[in-house]
N, CA, C and O atoms as a MOPAC input file, in Angstrom:
PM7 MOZYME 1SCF
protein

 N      1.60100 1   -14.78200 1   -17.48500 1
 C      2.91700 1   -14.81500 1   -16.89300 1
 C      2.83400 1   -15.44800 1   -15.50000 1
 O      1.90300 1   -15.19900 1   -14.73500 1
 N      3.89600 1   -16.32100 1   -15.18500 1
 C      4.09400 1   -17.06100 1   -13.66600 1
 C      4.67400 1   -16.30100 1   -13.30600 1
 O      5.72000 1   -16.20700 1   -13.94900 1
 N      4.54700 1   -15.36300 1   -12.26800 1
 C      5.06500 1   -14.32800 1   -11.15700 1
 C      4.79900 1   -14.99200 1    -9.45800 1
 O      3.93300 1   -15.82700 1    -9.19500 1
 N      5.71200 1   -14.42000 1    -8.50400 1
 C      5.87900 1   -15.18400 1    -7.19600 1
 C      5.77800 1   -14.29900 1    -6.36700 1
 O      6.83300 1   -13.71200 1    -6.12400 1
 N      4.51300 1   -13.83300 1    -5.59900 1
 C      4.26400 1   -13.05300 1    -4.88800 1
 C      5.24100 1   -13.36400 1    -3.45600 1
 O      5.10900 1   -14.52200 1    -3.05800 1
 N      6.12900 1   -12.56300 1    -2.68800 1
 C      6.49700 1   -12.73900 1    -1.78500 1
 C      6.15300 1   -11.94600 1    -0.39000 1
 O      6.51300 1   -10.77100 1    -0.32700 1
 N      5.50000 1   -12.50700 1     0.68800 1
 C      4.59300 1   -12.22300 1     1.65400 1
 C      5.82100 1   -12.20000 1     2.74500 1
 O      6.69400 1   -13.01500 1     3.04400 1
 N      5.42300 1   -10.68400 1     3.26600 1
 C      6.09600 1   -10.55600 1     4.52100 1
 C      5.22600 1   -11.03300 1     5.83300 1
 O      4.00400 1   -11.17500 1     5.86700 1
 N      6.34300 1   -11.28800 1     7.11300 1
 C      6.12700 1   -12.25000 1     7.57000 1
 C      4.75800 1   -11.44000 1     8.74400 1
 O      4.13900 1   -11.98800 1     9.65700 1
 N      4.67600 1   -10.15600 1     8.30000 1
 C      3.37800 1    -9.62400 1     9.04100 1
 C      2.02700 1    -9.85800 1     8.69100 1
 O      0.99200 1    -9.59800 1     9.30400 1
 N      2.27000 1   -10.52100 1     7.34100 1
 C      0.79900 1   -10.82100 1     6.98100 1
 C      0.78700 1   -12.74700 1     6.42700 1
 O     -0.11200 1   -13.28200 1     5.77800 1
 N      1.72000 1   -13.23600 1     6.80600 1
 C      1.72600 1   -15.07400 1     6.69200 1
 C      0.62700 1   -15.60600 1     7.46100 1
 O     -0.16100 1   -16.46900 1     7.07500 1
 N      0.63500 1   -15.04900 1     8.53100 1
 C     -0.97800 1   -15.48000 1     9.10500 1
 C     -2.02600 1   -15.77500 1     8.48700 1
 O     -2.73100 1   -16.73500 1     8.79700 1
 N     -2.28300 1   -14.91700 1     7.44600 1
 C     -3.77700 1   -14.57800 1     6.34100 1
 C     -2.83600 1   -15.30600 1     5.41200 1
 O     -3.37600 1   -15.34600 1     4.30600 1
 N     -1.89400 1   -15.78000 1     5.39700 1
 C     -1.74500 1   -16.98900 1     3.97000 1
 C     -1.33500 1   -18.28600 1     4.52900 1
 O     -0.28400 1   -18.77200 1     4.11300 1
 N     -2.29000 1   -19.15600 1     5.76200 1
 C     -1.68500 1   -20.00800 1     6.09100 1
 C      0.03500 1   -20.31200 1     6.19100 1
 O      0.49600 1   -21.44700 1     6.06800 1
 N      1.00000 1   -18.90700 1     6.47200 1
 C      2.12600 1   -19.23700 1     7.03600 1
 C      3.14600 1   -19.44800 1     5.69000 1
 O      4.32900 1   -19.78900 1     5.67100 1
 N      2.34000 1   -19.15200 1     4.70800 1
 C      2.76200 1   -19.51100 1     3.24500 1
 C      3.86900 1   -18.26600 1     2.61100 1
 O      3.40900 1   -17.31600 1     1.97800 1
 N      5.21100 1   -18.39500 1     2.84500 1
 C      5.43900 1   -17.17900 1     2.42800 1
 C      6.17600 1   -16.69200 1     1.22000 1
 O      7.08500 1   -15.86300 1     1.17400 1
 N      5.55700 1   -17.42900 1     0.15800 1
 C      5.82200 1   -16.91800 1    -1.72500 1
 C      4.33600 1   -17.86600 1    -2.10200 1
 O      3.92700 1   -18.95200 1    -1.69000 1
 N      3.64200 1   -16.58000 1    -3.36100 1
 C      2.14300 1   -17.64700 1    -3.68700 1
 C      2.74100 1   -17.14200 1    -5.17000 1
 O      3.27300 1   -16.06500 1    -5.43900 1
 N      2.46700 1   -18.29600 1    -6.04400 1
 C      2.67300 1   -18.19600 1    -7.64700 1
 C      1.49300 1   -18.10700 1    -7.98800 1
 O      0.57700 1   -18.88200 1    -7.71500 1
 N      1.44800 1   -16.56200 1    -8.98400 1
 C      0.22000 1   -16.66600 1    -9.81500 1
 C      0.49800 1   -16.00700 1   -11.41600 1
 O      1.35200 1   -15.34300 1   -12.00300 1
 N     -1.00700 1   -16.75400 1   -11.72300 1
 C     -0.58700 1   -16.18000 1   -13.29200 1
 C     -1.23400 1   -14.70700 1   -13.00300 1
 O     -2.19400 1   -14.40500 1   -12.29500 1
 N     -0.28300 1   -13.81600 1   -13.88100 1
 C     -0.72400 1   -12.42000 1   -14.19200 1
 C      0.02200 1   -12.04800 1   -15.07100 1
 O      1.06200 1   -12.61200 1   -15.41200 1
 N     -0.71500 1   -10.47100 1   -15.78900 1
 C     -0.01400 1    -9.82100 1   -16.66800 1
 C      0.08100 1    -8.58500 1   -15.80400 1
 O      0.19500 1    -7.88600 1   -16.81100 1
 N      0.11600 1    -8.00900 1   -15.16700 1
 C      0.30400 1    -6.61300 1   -14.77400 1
 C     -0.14400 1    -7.44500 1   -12.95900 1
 O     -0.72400 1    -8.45900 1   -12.57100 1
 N      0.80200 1    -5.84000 1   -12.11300 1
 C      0.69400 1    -6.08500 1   -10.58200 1
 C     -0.81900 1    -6.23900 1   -10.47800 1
 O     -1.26900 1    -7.38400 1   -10.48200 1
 N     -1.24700 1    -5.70400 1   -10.42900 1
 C     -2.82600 1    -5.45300 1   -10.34200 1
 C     -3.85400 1    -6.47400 1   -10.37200 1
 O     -4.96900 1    -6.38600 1    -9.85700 1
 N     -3.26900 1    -7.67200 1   -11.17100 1
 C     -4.01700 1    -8.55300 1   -11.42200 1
 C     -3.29400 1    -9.72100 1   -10.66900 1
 O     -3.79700 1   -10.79300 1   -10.33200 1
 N     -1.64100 1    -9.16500 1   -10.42100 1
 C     -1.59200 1   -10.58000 1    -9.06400 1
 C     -2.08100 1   -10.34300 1    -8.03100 1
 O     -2.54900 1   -11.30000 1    -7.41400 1
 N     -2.14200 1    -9.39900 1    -7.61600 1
 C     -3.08000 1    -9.13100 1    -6.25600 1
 C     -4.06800 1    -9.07300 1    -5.84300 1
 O     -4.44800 1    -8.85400 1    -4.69300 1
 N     -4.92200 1    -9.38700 1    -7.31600 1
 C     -6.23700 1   -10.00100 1    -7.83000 1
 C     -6.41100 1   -11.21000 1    -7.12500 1
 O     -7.04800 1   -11.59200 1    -6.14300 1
 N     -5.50600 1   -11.76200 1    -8.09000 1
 C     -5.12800 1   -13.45600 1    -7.76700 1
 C     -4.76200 1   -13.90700 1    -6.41400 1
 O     -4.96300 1   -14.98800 1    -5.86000 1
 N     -4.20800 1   -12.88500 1    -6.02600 1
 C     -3.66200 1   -13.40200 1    -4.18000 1
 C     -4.93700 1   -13.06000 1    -3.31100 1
 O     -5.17100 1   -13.61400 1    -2.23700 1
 N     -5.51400 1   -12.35900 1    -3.72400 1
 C     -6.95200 1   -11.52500 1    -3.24000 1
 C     -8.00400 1   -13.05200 1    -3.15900 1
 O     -8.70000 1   -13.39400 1    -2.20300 1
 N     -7.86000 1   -13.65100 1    -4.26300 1
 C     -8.49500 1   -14.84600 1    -4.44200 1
 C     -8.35900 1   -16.03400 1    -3.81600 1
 O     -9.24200 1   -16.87000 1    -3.62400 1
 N     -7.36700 1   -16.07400 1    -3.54400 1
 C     -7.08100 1   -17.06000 1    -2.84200 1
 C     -6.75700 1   -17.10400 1    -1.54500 1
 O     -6.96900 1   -17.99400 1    -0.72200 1
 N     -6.10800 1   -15.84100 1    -1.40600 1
 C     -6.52400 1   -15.71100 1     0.65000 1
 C     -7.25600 1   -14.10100 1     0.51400 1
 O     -6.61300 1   -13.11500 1     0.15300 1
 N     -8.38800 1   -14.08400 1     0.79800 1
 C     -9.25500 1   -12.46900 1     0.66600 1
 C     -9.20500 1   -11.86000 1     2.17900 1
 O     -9.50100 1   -10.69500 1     2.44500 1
 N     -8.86200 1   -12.65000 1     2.94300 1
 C     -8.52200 1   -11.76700 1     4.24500 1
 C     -7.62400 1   -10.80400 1     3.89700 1
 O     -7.91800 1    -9.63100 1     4.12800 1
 N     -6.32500 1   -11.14600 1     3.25700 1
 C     -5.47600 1   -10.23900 1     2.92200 1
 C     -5.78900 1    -9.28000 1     2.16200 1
 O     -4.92600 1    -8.63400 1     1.56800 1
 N     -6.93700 1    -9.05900 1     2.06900 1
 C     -7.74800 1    -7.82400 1     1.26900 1
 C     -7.19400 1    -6.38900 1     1.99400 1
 O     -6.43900 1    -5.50600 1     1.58800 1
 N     -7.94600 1    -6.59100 1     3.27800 1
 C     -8.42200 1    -5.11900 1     4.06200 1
 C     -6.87800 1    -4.56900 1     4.27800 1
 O     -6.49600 1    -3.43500 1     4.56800 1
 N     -6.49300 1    -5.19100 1     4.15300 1
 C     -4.36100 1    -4.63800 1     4.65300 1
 C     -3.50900 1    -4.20300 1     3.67300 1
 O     -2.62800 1    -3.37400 1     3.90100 1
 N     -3.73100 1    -4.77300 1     2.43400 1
 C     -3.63400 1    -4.09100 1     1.15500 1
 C     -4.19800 1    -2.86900 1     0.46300 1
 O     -3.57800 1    -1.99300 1    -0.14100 1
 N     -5.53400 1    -2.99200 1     0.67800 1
 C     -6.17700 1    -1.81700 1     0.18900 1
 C     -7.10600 1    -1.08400 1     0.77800 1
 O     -7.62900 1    -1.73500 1     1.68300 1
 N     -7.52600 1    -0.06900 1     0.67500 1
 C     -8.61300 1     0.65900 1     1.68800 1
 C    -10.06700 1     0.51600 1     0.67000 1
 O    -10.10800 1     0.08000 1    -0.48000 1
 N    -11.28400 1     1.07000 1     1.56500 1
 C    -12.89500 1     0.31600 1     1.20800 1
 C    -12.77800 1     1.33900 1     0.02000 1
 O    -13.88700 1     1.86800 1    -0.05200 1
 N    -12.08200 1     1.78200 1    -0.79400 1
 C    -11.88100 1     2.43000 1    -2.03900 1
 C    -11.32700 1     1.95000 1    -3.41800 1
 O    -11.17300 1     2.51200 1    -4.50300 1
 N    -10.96200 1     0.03300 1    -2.70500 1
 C    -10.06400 1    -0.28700 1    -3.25900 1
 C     -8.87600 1    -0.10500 1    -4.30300 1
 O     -8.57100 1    -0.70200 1    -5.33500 1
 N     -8.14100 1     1.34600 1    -3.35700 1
 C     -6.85700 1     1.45500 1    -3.50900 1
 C     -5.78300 1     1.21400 1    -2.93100 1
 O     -5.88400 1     1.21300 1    -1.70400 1
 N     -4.99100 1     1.05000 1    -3.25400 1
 C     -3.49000 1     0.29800 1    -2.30200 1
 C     -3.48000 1     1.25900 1    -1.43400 1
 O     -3.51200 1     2.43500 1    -1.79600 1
 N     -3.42300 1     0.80100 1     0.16300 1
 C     -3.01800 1     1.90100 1     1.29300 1
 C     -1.61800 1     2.78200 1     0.97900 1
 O     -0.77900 1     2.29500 1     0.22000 1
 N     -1.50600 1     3.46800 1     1.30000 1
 C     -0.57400 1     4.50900 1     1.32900 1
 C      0.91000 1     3.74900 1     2.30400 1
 O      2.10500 1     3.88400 1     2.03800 1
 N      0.37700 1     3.08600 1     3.27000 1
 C      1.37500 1     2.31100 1     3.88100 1
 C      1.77800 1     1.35700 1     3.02000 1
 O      2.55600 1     0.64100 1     3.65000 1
 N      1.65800 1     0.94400 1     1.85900 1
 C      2.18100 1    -0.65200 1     1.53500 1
 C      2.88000 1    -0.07400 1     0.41000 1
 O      2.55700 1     0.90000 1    -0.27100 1
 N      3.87000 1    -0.81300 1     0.32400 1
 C      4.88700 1    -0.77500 1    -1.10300 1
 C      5.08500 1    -2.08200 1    -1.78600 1
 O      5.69600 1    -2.97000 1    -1.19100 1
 N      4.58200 1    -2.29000 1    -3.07800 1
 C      4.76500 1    -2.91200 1    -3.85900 1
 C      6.35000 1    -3.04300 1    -4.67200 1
 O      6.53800 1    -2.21200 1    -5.56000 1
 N      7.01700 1    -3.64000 1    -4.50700 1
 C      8.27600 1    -4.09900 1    -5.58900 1
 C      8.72100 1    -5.04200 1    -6.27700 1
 O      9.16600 1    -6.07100 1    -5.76800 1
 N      8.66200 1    -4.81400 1    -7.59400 1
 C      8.83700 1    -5.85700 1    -8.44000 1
 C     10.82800 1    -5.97600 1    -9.01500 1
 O     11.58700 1    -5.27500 1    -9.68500 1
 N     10.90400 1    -7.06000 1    -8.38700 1
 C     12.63300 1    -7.48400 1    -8.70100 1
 C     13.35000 1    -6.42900 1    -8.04600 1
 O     14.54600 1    -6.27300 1    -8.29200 1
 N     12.68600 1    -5.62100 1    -7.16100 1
 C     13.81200 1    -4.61900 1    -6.26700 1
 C     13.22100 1    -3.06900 1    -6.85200 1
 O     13.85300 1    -2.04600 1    -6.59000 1
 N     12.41800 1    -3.04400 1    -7.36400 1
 C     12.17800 1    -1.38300 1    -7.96200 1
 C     10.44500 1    -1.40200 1    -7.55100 1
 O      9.69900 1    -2.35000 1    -7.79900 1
 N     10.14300 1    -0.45400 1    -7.04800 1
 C      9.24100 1    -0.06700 1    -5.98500 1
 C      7.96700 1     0.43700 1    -7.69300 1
 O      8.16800 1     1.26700 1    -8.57900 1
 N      7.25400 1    -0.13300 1    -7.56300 1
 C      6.09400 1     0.12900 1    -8.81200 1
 C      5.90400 1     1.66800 1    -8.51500 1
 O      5.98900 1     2.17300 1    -9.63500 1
 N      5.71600 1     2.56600 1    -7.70900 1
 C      5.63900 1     3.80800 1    -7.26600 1
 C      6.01600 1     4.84900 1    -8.40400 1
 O      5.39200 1     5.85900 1    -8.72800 1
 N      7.64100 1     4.15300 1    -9.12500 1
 C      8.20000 1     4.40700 1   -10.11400 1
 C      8.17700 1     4.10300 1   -11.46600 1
 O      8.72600 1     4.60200 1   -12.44800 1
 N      7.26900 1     2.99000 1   -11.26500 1
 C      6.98900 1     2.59900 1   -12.72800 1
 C      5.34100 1     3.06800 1   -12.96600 1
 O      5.22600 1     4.29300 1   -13.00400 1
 N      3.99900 1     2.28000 1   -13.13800 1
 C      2.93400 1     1.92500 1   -13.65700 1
 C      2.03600 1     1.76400 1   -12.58700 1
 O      0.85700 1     1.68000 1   -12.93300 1
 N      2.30800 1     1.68500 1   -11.17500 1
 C      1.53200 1     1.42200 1   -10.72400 1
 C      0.84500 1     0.53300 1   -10.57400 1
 O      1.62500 1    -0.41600 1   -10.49400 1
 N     -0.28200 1     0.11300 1   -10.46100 1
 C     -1.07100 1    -1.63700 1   -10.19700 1
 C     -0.85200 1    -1.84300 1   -11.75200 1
 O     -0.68000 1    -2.99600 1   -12.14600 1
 N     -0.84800 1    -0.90600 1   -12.56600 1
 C     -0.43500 1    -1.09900 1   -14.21200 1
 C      0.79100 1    -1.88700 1   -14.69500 1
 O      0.83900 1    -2.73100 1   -15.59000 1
 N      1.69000 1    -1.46000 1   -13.96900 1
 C      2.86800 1    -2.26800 1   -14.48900 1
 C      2.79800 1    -3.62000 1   -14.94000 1
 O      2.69100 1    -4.46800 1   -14.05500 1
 N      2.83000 1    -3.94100 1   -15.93200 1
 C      3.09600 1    -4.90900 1   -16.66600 1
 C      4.03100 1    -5.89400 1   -16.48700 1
 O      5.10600 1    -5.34800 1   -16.23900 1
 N      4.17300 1    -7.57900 1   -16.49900 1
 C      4.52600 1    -8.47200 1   -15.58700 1
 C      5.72700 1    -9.20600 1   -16.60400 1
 O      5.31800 1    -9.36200 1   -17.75500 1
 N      6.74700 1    -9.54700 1   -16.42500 1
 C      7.47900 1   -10.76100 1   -17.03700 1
 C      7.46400 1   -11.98100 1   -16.14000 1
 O      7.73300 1   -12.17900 1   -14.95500 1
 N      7.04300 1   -12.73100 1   -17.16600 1
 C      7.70600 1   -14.33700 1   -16.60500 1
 C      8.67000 1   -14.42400 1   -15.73400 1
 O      9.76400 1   -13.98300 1   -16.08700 1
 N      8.51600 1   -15.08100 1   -14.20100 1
 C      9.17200 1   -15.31600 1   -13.28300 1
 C      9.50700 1   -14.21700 1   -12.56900 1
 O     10.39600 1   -14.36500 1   -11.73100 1
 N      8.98600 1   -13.09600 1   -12.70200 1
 C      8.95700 1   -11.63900 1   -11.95000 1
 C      8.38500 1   -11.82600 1   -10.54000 1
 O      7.34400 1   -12.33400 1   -10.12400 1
 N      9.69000 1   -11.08900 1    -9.80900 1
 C      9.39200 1   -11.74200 1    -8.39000 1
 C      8.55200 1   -10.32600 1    -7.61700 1
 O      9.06400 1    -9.22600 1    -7.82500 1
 N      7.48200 1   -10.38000 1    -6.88200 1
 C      7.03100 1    -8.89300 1    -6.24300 1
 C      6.80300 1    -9.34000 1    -5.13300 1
 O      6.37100 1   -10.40300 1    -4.68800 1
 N      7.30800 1    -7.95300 1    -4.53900 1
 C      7.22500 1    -8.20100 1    -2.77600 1
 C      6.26900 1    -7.25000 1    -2.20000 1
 O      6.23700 1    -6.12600 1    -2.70200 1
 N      5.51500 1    -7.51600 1    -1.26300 1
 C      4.56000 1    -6.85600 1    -0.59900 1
 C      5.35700 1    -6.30700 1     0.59000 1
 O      5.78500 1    -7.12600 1     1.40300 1
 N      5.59000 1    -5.05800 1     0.76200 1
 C      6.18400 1    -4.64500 1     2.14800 1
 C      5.18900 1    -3.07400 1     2.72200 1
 O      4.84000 1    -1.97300 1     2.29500 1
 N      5.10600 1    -3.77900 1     3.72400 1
 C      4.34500 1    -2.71000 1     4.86400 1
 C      5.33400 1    -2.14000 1     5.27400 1
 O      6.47500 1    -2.54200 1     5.50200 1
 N      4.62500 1    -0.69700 1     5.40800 1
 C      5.92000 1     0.03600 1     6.31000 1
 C      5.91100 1     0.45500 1     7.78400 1
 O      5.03900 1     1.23500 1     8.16700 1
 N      6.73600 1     0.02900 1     8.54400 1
 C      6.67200 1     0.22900 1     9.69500 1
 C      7.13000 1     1.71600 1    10.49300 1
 O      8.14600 1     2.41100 1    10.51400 1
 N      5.89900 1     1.76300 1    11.06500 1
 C      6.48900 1     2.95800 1    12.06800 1
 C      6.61100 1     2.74100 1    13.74400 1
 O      6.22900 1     1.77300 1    14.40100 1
 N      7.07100 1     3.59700 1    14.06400 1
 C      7.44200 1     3.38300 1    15.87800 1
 C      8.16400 1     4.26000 1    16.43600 1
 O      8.49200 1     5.15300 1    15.65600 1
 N      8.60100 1     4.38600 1    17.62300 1
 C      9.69100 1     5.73300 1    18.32900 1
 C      9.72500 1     4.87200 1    19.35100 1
 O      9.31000 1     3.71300 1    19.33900 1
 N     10.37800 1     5.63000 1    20.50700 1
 C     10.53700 1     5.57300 1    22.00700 1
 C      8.89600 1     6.25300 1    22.80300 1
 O      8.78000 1     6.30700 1    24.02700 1

């Protein structure tokens, strides 16, 4: 499946400034494989030395947060768009 990873603009740095990468996959897990592959800096910010997804990052595919579905499991359709979003914290 052609899926379009979309990179927020906190981590475009580690993708040469690039911010949607098309890869083939069948499940999340294996595009982030694929994005892993092709820029691996973006490794350590995604996942911890356990390689599991940090607790800070949310994965969403077409607007529904994988959290709710399958997990890095979820399974991919053609032209399925997923967004990588960090979550931000802060106060006064």
């Amino acid at each position: 499946m052609r899926v379009v990873i979309q990179i927020p603009s906190a981590l475009r740095a580690l993708t040469g400034n690039t911010n949607q990468v098309e890869v083939n996959a069948e499940t999340v897990g294996e595009a982030l494989a694929a994005l892993l592959d092709r820029y691996p800096s973006i490794g350590r910010y995604l996942f911890d030395e356990n390689q599991r997804l940090r607790s800070f990052v949310n994965i969403f595919i077409n607007d529904q947060d994988i959290k709710t579905l399958n997990g890095l499991e979820t399974r991919l359709k053609d032209s399925d768009k997923i967004l990588i979003l960090p979550a931000i914290a802060g106060g006064f």
